[in-house]
C-alpha positions, 0 to 999 in steps of 0.5 A: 154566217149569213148565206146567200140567198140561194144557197142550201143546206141539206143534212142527210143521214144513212142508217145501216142494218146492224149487226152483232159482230160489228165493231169501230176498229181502226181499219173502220176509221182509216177507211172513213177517213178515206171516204172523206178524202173522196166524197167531202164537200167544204160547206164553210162550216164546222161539226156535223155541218162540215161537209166531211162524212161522220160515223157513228155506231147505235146500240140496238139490242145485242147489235150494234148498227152504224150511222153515217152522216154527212152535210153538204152546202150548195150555192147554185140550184143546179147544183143541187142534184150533184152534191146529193147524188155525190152523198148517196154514191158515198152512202153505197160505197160505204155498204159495198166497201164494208165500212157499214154493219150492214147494208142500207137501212133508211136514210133521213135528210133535214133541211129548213121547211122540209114539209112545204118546200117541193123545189127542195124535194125534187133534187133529192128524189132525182138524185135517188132515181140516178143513184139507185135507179129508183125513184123515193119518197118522203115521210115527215118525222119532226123538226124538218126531218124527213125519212127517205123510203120507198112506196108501192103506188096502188092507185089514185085516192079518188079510185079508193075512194070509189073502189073502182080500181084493181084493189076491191076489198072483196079479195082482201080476205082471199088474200090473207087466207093465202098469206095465213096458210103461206106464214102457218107452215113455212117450209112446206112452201119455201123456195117460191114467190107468190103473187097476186095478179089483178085481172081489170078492166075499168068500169067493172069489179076486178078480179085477182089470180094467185100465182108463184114462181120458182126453179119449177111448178110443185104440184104438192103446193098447188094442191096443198094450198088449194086444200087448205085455202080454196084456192087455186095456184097458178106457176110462172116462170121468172123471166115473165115475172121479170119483164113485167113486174107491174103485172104482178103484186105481191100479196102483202101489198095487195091485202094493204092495198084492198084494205079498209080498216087501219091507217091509209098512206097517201102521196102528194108530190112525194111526200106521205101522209097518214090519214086516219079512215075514220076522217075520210066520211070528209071527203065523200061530202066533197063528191057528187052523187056519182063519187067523183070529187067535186073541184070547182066549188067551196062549201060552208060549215053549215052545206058540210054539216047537212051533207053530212046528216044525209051521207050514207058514209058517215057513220049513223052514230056521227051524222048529227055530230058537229064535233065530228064534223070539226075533228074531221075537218081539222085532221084533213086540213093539217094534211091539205086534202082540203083547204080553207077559203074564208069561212068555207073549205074546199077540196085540194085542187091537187086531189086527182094526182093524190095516190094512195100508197104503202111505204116501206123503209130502204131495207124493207122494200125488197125484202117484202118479195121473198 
């Protein structure tokens, strides 16, 4: 079958939290059937891609959990956002209704060029912002599979890079001494939600307040933890919590944002990407002596390989490493943070709007909080 030109198809995918006592009975398949009725789409086409809602059930340990898929084909652009809100309103009706294991866990959706092709991208992500309320974001899987999560932003790349943000990795070890002491005895501390809150002013070193919420203030923790960690508790209320939630971070999120070891998630119009800290001496070699990103101008391998003998943040070990040089190279192209011009490379004009990210799974993103 030959489509149009604009025509679209999107192949999405909700995965629910399992559970043991979770069984396909025939109420089960009465009630899809139902969903069918109300939310399929015709998309021409037959199987997985017939634009009616499919259940199945994935074994996962002692549980069992249940995956619902449906595809829906689009002629009209504009039409794009509608036909997807309508699956995802599917998706929630399931969960709401109990036809699900569970509620939702992670969603996937599958479309031709996933990786590249942004204008496919954006209805999906407003169709989320309508039917959740919250906007998502994208991780590449493999064969134009992307996983639909959600992401705590933390800063620009650039202020990374600088750590001139409100995430300085002199409070990382503070901070998981707190979430050491917090995990070590569990209900002592049970009951309340715990928080960091940056204290910044830009163009000087942030500095951070530790803080819980609950019902009331419990001395016994403050003190406990101040014992035990060294440092100092701080009680707000809920309502204050709840009207400004960008002021507080959870402490999970603060040590992953302060940190500088491991893997580094960024965003680039909604779309994640891993990079490994080990490739990002790269970068500094595209910024100028202030560290701020270097744009309007290319560089050769051979400009690269002397910035780099003189770099201070390429390891000492690596400085006279072409090798180096050409994994990093390599490695950041493939995540576009830099572009190839001819023979010389520079840095993605997109760079500045580049963020650096956590991601979390659907179900995992609330849950970070309690």
């Amino acid at each position: 079958m030959i489509l149009p030109k604009n025509a679209q198809v999107y192949d999405l995918a909700c995965h629910y939290e399992p559970r043991s006592d979770f069984a396909l009975s025939a109420r089960l398949r009465k009630s899809v059937k139902e969903l069918q009725d109300e939310f399929g789409r015709r998309a021409w086409m037959t199987g997985s891609y017939s634009g009616r809602p499919t259940i199945h059930t994935d074994m996962k340990g002692i549980a069992i959990g249940t995956r619902i898929e449906m595809s829906t084909l689009v002629f009209r652009p504009s039409r794009r956002q509608d036909r997807v809100a309508n699956i995802f309103r599917m998706f929630q009706a399931a969960a709401d209704r109990g036809i699900s294991s569970g509620p939702i866990a992670r969603m996937t959706v599958r479309f031709d060029h996933a990786d590249r092709r942004v204008d496919l991208r954006e209805p999906i992500m407003d169709a989320f912002a309508e039917v959740f309320g919250n906007p998502c974001i994208f991780q590449f899987q493999f064969n134009n599979y992307l996983r639909i999560g959600r992401a705590v932003v933390h800063q620009e790349l650039v202020h990374y890079l600088r750590e001139d943000g409100p995430y300085h990795s002199d409070h990382q070890p503070r901070v998981e001494k707190v979430q050491n002491e917090l995990h070590r005895q569990p209900g002592r501390y049970e009951g309340y939600r715990y928080f960091v809150e940056p204290l910044f002013t830009p163009g000087q070193k942030p500095e951070v307040r530790f803080c819980y919420s609950g019902a009331r203030p419990d001395k016994l923790i403050e003190v406990t933890l101040r014992q035990k960690s060294e440092e100092t508790l701080a009680f707000v209320e809920p309502g204050e919590v709840d009207a400004a939630p960008d002021r507080f971070v959870s402490l999970a999120d603060y040590d992953l944002g302060s940190r500088r070891f491991g893997a580094l998630w960024v965003s680039e119009k909604g779309l994640l990407r891993r990079i490994d800290r080990v490739w990002l001496p790269l970068v500094y070699l595209f910024m100028d002596r202030e560290l701020w990103p270097i744009l309007d101008r290319s560089f050769s391998w051979e400009e690269l390989y002397a910035r780099q003998r003189n770099s201070r943040y390429v390891p000492i070990s690596s400085r006279s490493s072409t090798t180096f040089l050409d994994i990093c190279i390599e490695r950041l192209r493939e995540r576009r943070i830099i572009l190839a011009d001819g023979s010389r490379y520079r840095l993605n004009p997109e760079f500045p709007n580049i963020l650096h990210v956590t991601y979390y799974e659907l179900g995992e993103y609330d849950k970070r909080l309690s």
